[in-house]
C-alpha positions in Angstrom: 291.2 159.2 3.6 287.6 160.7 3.1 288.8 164.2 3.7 292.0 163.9 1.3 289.5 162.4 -1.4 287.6 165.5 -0.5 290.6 168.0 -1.3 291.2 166.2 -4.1 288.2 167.1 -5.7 287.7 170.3 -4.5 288.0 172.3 -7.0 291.3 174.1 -5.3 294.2 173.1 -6.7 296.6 173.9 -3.9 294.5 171.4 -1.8 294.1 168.7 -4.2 298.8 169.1 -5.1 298.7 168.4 -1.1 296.0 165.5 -1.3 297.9 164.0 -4.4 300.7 163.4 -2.3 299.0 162.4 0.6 297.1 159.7 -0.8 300.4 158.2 -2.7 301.7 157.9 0.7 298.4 156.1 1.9 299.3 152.7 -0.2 296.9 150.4 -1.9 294.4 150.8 0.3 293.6 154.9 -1.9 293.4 153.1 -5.1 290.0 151.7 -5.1 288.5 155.2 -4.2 290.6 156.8 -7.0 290.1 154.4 -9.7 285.9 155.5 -8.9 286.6 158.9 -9.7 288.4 158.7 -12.7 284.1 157.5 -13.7 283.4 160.6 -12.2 280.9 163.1 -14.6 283.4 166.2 -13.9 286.3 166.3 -15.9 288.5 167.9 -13.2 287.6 165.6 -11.2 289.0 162.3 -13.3 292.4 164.3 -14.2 293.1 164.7 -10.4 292.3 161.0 -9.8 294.5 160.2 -12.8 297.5 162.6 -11.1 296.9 161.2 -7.6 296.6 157.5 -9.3 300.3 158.4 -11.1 302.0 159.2 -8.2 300.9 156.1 -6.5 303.7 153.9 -6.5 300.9 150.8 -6.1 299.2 151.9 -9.5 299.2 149.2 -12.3 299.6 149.6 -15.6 296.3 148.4 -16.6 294.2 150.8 -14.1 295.2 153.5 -17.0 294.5 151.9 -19.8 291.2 153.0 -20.0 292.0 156.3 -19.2 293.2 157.0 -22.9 290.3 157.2 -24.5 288.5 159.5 -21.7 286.8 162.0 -23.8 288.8 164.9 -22.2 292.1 165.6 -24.0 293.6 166.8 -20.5 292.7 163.5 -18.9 293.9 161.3 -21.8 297.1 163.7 -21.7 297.6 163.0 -18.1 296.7 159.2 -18.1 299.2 159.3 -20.9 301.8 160.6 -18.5 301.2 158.3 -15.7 301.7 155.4 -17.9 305.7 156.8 -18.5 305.6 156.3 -14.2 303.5 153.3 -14.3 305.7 151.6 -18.1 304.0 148.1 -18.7 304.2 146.0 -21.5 300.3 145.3 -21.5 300.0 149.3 -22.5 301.7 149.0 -25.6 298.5 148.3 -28.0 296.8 151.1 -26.4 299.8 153.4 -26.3 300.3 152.9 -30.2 296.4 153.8 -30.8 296.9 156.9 -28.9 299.8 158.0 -31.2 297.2 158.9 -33.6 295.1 161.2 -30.4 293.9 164.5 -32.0 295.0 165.8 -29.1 298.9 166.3 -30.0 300.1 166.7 -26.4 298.5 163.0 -25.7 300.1 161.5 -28.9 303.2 162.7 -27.6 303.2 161.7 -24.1 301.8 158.5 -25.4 305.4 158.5 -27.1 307.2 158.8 -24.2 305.6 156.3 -22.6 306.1 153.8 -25.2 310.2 154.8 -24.8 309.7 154.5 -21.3 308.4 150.4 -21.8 311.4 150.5 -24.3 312.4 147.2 -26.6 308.7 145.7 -26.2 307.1 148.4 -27.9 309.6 148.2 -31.3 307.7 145.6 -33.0 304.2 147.7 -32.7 306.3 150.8 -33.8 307.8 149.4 -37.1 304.2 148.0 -37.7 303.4 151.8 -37.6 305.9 153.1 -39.9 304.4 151.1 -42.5 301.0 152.2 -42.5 300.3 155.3 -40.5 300.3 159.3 -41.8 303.4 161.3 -41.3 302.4 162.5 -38.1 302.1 159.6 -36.3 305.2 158.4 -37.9 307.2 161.0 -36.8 306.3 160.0 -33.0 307.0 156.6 -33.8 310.1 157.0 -35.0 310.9 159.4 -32.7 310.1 156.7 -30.1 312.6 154.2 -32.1 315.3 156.5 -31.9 314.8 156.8 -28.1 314.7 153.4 -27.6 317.2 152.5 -29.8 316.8 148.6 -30.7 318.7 147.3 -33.5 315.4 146.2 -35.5 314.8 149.6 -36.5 317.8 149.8 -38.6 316.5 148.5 -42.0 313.7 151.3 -41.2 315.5 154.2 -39.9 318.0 154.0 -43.4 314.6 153.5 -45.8 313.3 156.7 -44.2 316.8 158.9 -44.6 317.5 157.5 -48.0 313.8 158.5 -49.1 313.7 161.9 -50.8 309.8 162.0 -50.5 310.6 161.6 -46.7 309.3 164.3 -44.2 311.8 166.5 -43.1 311.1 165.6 -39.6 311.2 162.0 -40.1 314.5 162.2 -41.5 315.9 164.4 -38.8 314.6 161.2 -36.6 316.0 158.7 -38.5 319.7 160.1 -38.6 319.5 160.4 -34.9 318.2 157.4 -34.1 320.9 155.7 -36.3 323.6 158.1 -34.5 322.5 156.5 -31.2 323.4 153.3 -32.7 326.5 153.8 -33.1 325.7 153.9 -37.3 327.0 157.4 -38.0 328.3 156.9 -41.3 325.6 155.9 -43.4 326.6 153.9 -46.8 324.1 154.8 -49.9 324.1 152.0 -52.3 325.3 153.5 -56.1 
């Protein structure tokens, strides 16, 4: 195990792509070591424990929580990825927080991840359509659409009958209400 730890944080990323799947096949007994360098000083050196942690089918949910808020966008990025691998319920909180990342990539993935835990995350997402900025909207609603759970209804029609409305977050409504089955859309008169 020493020696794929080793080409894991060696700098050479043909070595560590072979030591990523290594380890995974390894079992629990990688995860220990791995979840120690993801406190490691080097950046590289966390986002390849984060990679080798996702492809770990024994990783938790809650060994990435933490990860989000790594001050490197490319490790919060890829900790945001694992989590759509590794989809618990117990992410959702953090997962909504890092819809507002600065980094966009992150805030995205941390979309897909929140599609990926599915109906769980709805009631954090409409909580988010009522108080964040359009951008994080848009990925929340995006992430509605995806999921597509029946509470997002009354939310999905306020947003397409709202002619203040971002472009964008209309386009997300209307599909998110096609994948309910609601194309035709009644406007009161």
């Amino acid at each position: 195990m020493q020696s794929l730890l080793a080409d894991l944080t060696s700098g050479d990323d043909a070595r560590a792509e072979q030591a990523v799947a290594a380890l995974a096949k390894l079992g629990e007994s990688v995860l220990p070591a791995l979840l120690e360098l993801t406190h490691s000083e080097e950046a590289d050196t966390r986002w390849w424990a984060v990679c080798a942690l996702s492809a770990s089918p024994h990783t938790r949910t809650r060994d990435l929580l933490l990860l989000l808020s790594d001050p490197a966008p490319e490790v919060r990025a890829a900790a945001a990825l694992a989590l759509c691998s590794h989809p618990g319920e117990e992410a959702v909180d953090s997962l909504v927080h890092t819809l507002r990342d600065r980094d966009a990539l992150t805030a995205g993935l941390a979309g897909n991840a929140l599609v990926k835990i599915g109906t769980p995350s709805v009631p954090r997402l409409l909580e988010v359509m009522n108080e964040a900025q359009t951008s994080v909207r848009i990925l929340a609603l995006r992430a509605l659409s995806e999921i597509s759970d029946h509470r997002a209804i009354p939310i999905m029609m306020k947003c397409l009958n709202n002619e203040n409305e971002s472009a964008v977050v209309q386009y997300w409504a209307q599909q998110g209400l096609e994948r309910l089955g609601l194309d035709m859309v009644y406007i009161k008169v």
